[in-house]
N, CA, C and O of each residue as an XYZ file, in Angstrom:
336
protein
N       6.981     12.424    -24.712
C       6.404     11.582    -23.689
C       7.164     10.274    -23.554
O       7.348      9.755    -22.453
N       7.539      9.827    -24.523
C       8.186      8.713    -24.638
C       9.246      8.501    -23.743
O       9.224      7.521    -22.997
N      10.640      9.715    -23.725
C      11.872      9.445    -23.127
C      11.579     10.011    -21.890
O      12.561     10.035    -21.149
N      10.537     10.483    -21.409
C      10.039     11.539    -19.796
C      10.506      9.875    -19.059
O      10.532      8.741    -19.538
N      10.813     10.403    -17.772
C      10.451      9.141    -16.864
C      10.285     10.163    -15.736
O      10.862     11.243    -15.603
N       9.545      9.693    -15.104
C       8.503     10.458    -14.114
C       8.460      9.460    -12.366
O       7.483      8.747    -12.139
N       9.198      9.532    -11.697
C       8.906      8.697    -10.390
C       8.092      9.357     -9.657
O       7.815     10.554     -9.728
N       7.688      8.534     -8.915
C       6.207      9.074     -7.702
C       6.365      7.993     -6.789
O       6.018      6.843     -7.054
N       7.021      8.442     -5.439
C       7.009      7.299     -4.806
C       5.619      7.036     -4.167
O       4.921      8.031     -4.359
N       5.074      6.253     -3.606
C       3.926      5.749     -3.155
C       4.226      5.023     -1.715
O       5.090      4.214     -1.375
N       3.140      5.659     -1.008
C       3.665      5.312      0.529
C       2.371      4.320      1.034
O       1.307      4.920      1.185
N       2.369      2.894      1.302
C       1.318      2.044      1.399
C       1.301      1.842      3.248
O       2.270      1.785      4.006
N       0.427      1.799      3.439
C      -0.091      1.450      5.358
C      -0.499      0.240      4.808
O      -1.095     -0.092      3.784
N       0.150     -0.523      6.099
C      -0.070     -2.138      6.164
C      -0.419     -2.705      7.387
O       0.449     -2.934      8.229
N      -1.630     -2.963      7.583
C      -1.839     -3.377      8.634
C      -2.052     -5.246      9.454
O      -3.190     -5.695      9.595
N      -1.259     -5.774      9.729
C      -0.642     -7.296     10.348
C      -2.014     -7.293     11.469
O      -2.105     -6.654     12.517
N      -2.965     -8.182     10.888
C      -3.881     -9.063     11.652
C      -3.654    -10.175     12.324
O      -4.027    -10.424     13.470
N      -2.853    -11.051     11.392
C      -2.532    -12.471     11.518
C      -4.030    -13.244     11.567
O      -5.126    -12.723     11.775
N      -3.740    -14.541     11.329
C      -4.319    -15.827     11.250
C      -5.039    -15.832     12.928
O      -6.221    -16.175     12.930
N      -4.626    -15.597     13.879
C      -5.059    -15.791     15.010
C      -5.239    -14.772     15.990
O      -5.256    -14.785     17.221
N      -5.410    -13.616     14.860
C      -5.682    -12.479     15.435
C      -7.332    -12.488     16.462
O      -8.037    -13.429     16.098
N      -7.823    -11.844     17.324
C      -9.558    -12.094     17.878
C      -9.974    -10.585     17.037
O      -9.388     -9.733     16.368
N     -11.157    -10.821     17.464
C     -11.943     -9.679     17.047
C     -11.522     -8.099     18.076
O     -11.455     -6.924     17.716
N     -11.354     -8.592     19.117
C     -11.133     -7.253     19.722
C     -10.033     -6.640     19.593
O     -10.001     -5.448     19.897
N      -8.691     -7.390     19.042
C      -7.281     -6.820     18.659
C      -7.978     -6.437     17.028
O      -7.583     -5.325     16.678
N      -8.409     -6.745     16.540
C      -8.907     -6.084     15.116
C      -9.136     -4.877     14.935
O      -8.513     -3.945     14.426
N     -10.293     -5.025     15.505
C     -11.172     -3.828     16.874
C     -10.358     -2.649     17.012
O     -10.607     -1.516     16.601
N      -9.320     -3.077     17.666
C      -8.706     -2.045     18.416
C      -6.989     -1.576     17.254
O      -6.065     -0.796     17.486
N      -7.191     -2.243     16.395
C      -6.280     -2.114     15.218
C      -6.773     -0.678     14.065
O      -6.249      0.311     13.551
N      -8.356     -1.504     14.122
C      -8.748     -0.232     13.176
C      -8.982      0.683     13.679
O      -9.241      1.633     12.940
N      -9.017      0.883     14.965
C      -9.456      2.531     15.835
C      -7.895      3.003     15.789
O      -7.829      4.186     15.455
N      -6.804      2.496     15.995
C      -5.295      2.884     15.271
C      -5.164      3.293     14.193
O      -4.580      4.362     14.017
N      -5.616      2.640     13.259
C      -5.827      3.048     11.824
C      -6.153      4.647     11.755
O      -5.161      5.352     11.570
N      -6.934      5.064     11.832
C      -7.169      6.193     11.682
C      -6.609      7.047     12.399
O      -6.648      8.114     11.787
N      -5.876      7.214     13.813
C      -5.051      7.973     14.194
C      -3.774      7.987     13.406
O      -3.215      8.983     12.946
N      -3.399      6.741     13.318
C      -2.451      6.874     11.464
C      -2.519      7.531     10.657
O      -1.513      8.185     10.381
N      -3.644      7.687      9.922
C      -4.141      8.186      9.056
C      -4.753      9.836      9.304
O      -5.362     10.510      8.474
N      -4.438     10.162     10.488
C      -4.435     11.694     10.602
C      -2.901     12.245     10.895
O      -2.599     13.438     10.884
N      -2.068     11.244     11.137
C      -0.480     11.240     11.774
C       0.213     11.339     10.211
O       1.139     12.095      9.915
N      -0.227     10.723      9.618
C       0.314     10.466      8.244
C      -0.299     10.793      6.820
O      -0.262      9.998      5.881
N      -0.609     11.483      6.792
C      -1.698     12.008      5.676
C      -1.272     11.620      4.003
O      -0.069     11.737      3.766
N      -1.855     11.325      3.234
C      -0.699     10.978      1.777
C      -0.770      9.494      1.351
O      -0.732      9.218      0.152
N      -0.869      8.557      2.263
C      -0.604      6.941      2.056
C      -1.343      6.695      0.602
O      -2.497      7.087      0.428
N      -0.808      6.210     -0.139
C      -1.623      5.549     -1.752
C      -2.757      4.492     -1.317
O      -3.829      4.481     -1.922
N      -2.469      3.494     -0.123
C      -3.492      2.194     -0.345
C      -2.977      1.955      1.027
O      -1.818      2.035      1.436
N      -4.315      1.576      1.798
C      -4.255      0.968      3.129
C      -4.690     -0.708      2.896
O      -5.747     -1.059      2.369
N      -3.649     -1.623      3.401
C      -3.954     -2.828      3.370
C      -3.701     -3.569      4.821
O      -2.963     -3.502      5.804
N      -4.681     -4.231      4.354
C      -5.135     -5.339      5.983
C      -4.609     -6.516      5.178
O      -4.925     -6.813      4.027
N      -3.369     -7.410      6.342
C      -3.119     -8.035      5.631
C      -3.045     -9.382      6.993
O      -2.335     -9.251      7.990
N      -3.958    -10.645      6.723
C      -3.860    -11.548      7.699
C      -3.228    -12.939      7.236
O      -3.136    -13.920      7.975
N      -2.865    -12.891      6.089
C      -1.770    -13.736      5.671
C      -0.347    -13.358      4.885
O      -0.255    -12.722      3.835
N       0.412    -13.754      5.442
C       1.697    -13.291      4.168
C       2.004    -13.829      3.256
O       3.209    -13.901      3.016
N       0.899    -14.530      2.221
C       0.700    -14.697      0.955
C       0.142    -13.599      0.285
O       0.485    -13.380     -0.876
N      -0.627    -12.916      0.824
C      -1.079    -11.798      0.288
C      -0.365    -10.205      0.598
O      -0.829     -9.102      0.311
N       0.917    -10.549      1.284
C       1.958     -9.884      0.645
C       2.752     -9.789     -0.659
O       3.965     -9.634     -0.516
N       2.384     -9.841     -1.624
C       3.210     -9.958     -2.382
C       3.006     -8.994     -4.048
O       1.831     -8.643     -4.159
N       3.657     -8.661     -4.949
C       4.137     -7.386     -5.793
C       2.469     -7.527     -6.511
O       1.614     -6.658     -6.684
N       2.463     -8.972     -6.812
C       1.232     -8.801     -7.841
C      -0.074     -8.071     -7.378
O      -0.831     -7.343     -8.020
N      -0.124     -8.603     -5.686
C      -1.571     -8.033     -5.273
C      -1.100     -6.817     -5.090
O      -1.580     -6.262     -6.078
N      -0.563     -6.085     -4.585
C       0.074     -4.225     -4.381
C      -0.017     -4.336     -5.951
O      -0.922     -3.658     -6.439
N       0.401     -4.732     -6.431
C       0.143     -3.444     -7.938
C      -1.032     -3.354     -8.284
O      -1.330     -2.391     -8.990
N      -2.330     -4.562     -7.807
C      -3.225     -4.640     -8.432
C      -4.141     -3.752     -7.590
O      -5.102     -3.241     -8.166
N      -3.931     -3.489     -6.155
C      -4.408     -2.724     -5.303
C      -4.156     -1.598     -5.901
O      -5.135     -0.954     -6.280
N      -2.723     -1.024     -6.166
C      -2.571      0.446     -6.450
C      -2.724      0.639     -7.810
O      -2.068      1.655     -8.040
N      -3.223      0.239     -8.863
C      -3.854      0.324    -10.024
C      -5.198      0.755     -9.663
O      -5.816      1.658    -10.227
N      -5.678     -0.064     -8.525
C      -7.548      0.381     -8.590
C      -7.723      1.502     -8.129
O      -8.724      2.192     -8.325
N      -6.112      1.999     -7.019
C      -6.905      3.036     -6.637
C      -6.365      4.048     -6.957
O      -6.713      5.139     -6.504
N      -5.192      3.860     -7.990
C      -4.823      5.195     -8.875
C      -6.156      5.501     -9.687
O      -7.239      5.016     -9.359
N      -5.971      6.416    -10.864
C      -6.139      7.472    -11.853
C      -6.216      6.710    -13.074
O      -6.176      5.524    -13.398
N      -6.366      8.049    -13.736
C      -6.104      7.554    -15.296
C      -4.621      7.535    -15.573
O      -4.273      6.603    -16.298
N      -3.957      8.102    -15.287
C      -2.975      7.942    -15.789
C      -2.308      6.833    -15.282
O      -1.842      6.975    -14.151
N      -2.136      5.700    -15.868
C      -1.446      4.619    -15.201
C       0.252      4.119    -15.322
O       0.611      3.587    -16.373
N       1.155      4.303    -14.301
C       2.080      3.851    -14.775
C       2.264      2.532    -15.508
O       1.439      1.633    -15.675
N       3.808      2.634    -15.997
C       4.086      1.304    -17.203
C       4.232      0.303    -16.001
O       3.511     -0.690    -15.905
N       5.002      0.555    -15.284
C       5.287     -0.476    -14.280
C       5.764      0.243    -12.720
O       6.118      1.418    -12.620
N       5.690     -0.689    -11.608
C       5.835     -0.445    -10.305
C       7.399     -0.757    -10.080
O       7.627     -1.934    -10.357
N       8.482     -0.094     -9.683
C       9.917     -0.299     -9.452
C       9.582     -0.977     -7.699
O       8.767     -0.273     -7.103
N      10.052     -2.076     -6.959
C       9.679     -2.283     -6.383
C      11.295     -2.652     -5.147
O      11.507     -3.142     -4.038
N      12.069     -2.014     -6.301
C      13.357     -2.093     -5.577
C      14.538     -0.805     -4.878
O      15.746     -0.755     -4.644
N      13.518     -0.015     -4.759
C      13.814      1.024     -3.860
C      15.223      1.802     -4.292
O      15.935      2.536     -3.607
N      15.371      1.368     -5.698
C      17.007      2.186     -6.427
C      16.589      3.512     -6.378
O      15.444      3.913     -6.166
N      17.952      4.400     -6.662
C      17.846      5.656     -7.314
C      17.543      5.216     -8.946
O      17.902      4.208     -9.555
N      16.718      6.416     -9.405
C      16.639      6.453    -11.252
C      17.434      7.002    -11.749
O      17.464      8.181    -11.397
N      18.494      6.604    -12.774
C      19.506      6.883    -13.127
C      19.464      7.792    -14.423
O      20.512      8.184    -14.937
């Protein structure tokens, strides 16, 4: 188990509200959402995101920790390399 290394890429939906988004572009964001989400089947974590502070590695890992499993990876590669 030790020397295994095991990748799983993880495919996240992100959805851009903004700060000055109204209610009816919201509205009409999340009725998108789900045609997404029949277009694209698989996504790990859907995030609504209305600031781009809350873009960032710490909150995604902490998102895709809650909504993984037991089995938890050691860490999130967040730099899109091949594994060598």
């Amino acid at each position: 188990r030790g020397s295994v290394i095991s990748v799983r890429k993880k495919i996240i939906h992100f959805i851009w509200t903004g700060p000055d988004c109204g209610i009816m572009q919201k509205s009409k964001g999340a009725t998108s959402s789900g045609a997404f989400r029949e277009a694209f089947p698989g996504c790990a974590l859907y995030v609504q995101i209305k600031d781009p502070e809350d873009l960032n590695e710490a909150s995604l890992e902490s998102k895709l920790r809650a909504a993984g499993g037991a089995h938890q990876p050691k860490e999130f590669d967040w730099t899109n390399k091949p594994v060598e």
